[in-house]
C-alpha positions in Angstrom: 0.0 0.0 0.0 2.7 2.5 0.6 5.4 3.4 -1.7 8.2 5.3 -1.6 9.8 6.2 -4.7 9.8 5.3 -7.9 6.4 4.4 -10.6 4.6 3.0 -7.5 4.9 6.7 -5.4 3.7 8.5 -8.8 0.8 6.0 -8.8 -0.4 6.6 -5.2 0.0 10.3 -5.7 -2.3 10.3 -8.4 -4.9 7.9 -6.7 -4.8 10.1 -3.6 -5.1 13.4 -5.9 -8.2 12.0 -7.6 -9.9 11.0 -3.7 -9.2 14.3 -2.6 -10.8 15.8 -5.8 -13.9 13.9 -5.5 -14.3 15.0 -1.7 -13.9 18.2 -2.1 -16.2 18.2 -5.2 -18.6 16.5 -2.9 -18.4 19.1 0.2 -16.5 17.6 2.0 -13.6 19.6 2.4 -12.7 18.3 5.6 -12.3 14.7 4.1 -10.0 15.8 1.6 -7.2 17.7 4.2 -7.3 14.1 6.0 -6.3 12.3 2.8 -3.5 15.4 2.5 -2.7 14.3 5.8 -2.9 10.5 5.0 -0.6 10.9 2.1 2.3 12.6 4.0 2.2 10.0 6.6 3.1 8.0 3.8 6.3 10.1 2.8 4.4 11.2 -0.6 4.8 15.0 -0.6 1.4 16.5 -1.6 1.8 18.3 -5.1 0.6 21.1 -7.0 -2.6 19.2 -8.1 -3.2 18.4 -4.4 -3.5 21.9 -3.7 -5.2 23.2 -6.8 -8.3 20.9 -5.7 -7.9 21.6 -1.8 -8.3 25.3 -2.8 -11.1 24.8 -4.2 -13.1 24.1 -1.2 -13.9 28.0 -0.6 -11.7 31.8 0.3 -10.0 30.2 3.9 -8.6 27.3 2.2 -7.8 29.0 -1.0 -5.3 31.4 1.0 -4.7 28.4 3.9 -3.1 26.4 1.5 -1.5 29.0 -1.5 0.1 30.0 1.8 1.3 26.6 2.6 2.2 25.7 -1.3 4.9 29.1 -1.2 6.6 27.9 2.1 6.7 23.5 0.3 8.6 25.7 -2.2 6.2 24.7 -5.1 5.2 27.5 -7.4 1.4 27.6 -8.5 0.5 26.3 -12.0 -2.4 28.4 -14.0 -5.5 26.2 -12.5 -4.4 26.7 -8.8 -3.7 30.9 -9.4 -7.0 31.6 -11.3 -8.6 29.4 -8.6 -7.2 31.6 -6.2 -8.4 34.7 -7.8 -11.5 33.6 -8.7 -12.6 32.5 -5.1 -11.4 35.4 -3.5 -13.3 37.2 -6.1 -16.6 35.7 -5.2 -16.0 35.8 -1.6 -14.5 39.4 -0.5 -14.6 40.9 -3.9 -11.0 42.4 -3.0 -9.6 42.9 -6.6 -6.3 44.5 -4.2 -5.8 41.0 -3.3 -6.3 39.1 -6.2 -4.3 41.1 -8.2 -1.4 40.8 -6.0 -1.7 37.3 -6.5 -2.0 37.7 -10.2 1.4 39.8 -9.9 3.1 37.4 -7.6 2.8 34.7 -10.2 4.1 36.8 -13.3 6.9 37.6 -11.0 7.3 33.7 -10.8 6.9 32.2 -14.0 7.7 35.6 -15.7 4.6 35.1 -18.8 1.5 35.4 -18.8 -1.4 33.0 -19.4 -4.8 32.9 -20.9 -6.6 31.3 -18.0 -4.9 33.8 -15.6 -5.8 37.1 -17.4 -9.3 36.0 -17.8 -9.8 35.6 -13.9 -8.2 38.8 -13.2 -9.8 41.0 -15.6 -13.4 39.4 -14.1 -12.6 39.7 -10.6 -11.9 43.4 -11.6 -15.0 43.7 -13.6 -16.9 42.2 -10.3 -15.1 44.5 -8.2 -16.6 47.5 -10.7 -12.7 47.9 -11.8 -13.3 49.3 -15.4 -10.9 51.0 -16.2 -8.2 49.1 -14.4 -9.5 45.9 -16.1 -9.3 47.8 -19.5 -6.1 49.0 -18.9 -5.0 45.1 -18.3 -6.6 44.0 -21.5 -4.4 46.5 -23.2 -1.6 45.5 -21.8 -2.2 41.9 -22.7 -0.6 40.6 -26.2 -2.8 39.5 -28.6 -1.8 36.1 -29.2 -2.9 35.4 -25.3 -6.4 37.2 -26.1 -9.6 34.3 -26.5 -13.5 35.6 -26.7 -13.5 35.6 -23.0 -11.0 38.3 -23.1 -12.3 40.1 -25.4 -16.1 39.4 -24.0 -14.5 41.4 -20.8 -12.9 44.3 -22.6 -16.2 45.2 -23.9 -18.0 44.9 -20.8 -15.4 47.2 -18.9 -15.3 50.0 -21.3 -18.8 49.9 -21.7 -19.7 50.2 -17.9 -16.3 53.1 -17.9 -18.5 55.1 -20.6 -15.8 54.6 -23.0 -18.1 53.8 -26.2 -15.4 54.8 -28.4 -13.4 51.7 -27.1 -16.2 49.1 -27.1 -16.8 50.0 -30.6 -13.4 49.8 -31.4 -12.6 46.6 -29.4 -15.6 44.9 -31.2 -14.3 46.1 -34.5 -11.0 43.9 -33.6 -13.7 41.2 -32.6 -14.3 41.5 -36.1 -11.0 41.6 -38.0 -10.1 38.2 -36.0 -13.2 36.5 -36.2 -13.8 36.3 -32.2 -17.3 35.0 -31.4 -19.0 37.4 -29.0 -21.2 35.8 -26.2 -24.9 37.6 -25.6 -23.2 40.3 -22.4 -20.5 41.2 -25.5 -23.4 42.2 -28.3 -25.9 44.2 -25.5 -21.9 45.6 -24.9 -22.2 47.1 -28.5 -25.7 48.5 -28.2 -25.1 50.3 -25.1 -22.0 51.7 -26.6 -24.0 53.0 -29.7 -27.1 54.1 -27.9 -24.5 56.2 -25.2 -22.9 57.8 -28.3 -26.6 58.8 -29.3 -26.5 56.4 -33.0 -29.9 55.5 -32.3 -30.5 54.2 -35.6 -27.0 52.3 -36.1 -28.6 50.9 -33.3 -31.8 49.4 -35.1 -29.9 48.5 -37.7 -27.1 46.2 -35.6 -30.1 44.4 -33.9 -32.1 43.8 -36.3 -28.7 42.3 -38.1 -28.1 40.4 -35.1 -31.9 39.0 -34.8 -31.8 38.0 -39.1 -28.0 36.4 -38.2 -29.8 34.3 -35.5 -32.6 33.4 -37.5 -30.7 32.4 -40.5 -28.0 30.4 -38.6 -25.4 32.9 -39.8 -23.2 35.0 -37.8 -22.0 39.0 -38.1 -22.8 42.6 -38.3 -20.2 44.5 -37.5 -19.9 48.6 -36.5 -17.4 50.2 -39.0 -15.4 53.2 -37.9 -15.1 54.4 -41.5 -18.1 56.7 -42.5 -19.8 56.0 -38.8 -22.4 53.1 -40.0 -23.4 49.7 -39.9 -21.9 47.2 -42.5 -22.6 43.5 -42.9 -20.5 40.5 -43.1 -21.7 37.6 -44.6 -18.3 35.8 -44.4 -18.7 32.3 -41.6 -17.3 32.5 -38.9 -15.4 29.7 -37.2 -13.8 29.1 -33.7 -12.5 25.8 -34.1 -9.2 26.7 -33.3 -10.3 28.4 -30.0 -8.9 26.5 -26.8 -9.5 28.6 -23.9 -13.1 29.4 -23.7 -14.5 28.4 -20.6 -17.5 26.3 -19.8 -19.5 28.7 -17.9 -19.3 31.5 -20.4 -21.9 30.8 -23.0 -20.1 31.5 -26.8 -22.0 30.6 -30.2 -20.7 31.8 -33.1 -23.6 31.7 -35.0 -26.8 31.4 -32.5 -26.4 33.9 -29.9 -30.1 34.7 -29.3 -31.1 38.3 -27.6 -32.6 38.6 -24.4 -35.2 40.6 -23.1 -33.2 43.2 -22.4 -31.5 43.7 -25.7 -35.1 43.6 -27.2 -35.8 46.7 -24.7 -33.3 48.7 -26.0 -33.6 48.3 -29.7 -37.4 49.1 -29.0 -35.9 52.6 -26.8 -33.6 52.8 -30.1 -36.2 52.9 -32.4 -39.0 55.1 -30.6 -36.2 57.7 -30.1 -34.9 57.6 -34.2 -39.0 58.0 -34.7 -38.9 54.6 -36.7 -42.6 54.0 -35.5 
């Protein structure tokens, strides 16, 4: 039953990883530290995965045991720091502290990641951080940009007032052929309704609502000449490998909501398009 080196230590590290998952899954957090315990009476040294799903549990062992991973000497892998942000997120909302998590781990691994952005420019959006979390997304290279990314940058500058940005954020949307979710598109209708294009406004919408009916996805807003042009090219995101399960992406059936409905109807009393 116990090993202590070799395949056989691998094995049981893995088998005791998977347990602890499960439990904490299941609740029961308190379970899981037991197996921790379990394992190191065994002389296997819990690991990286060990913590990522320990942390999981909720905010006190998210810090309990980040704390405890820096003084083992392991450094935190992508999963266990956008855990970390993310809980603390839901918890205290205390974007401070995430983010000097999120800047303890650059310092660290000295790159950036995908996964690790994403949870960092939500906890600031959550912690009604706009501009910071649009300053971030800036700052961020392209290459490590996905449609959650993106979906973010046009919610921040959106809630900052900065229509000129969502509008030209979405126009990049375009360019790369980056899905939007359905928070992303009411994004660009807020934008054009705050810059007073009530009719560019009608027109997006009711480009959106024939895209979803026909199955086929894009309207863009083009900068040049101030007015609404349509793509008919398909779009495809089959080469996108970091959207994340909760966030709900379609690239060609993103239906509106009540709420986008409401302000295409404000839109189009206001242009007088009765």
């Amino acid at each position: 039953r116990t090993a202590r080196g070799g395949v056989g230590s691998a094995a049981n590290r893995v088998v005791y990883n998977t347990l602890i998952n499960a439990c904490v899954k299941g609740g029961n957090v308190k379970k899981g530290v037991e197996l921790m315990a379990q394992m190191q009476r065994e002389r296997l040294s819990p690991d990286v995965v060990t913590f990522t799903s320990l942390m999981s549990g909720g905010l006190a062992e998210t810090l309990k045991f980040l704390d405890m991973m820096t003084r083992m000497g392991l450094t935190p892998n992508q999963a266990t720091i956008s855990s970390a942000i993310s809980q603390i997120s839901r918890a205290t909302g205390d974007w401070q502290k995430s983010y000097q998590i999120y800047r303890n781990y650059l310092e660290q691994t000295n790159q950036m990641d995908t996964i690790v952005n994403n949870a960092m420019l939500d906890a600031l959006i959550k912690a009604h951080q706009w501009t910071r979390a649009l300053t971030l997304f800036q700052q961020i290279p392209e290459e490590l940009l996905d449609p959650v990314s993106y979906s973010c940058a046009l919610h921040a500058s959106v809630c900052a007032k900065r229509y000129l940005d969502t509008l030209s954020i979405h126009e990049q949307c375009n360019q790369l052929d980056i899905p939007l979710n359905l928070p992303a598109k009411k994004a660009v209708m807020r934008a054009l309704l705050g810059l007073g294009k009530f009719g560019q406004t009608v027109d997006w919408f009711e480009n959106w609502f024939a895209a979803f009916q026909s199955g086929s996805y894009g309207c863009s807003v083009a900068e040049t000449g101030d007015r609404i042009i349509e793509n008919n090219n398909e779009k495809s995101v089959q080469n996108m490998q970091h959207i994340r399960e909760e966030a709900e992406y379609d690239d060609d059936r993103v239906s509106p909501d009540q709420h986008a409905y409401e302000m295409y109807i404000y839109a189009v009393a206001t242009e007088g398009l009765w």
